[in-house]
N, C-alpha and C positions, 0 to 999 in steps of 0.2 A: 304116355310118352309125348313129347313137346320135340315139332317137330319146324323146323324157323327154315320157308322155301325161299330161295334165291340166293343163296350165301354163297354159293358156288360163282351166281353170274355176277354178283358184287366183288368179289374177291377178282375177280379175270378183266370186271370195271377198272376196278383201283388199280390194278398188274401193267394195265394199258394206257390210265391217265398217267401213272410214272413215268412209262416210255415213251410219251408225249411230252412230258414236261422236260425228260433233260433230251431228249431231240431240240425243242426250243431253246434248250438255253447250248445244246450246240451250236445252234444257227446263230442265237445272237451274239455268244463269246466270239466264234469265226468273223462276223462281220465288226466286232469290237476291236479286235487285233486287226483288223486290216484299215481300219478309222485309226486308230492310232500311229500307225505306221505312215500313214497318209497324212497326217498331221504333225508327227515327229519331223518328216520331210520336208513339210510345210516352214514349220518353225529353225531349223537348222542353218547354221549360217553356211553362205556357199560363198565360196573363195575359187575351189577348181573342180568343185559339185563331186569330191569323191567322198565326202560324209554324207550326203546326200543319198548318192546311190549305193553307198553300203547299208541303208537303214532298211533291215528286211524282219519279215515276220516267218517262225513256222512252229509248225503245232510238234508237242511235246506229250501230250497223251489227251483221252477223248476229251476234255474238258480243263484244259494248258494249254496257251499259245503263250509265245516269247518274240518280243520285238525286239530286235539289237540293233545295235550300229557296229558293224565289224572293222569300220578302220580303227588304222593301229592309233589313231590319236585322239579318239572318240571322247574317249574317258576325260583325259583334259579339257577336251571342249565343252562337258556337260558337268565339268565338278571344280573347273578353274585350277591354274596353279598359283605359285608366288608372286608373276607376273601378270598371271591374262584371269580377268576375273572370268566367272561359271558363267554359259550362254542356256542352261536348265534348257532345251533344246526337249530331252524325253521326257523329265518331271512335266514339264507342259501340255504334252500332248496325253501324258497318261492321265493328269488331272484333267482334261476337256474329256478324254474317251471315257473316264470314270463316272463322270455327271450324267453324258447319255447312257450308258450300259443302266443304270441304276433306273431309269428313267423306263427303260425297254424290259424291266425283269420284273418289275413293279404288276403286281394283278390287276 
């Protein structure tokens, strides 16, 4: 009989380096969504600062978060109409928050 010892505390190893690893990338998505948000902010044009402070983040399940802008004219601001070209306002700030996240998840 061939009998292979540890496999028990390997197995409860590996059980625990998982639950460490997406704890991590909880922590780092949470602080990713709030860099983004913070930088959507950043970049948005202020007129009477109510795009501004509708740009908010909230999580959506353990590893979803969603940054919106909830004014009602949001969308025109970041996609342009016939008249007012696009002010890319969230593309911006997801693309800066997307170079550090990759950066932070990286082994």
């Amino acid at each position: 009989m061939i009998r292979v010892l540890g496999v028990e505390a390997a197995s409860r190893g590996l059980e625990k380096l998982g639950e460490d690893a997406v704890k991590h990338v909880e922590k780092v998505l949470a602080a990713a969504a709030e860099e983004c948000m913070s930088r959507a902010r950043e970049n948005a044009p202020v007129r009477t600062g109510r795009l501004r402070e509708s740009i908010a983040v909230s999580r959506q399940d353990k590893l979803a978060y969603v940054v919106e802008a909830s004014a009602p004219y949001a969308g025109y601001v970041e996609f342009g109409t016939s008249r007012q070209r696009p002010r890319r306002y969230m593309q911006t700030a997801l693309l800066q928050t997307l170079q550090t996240l990759r950066r932070r998840l990286q082994p």
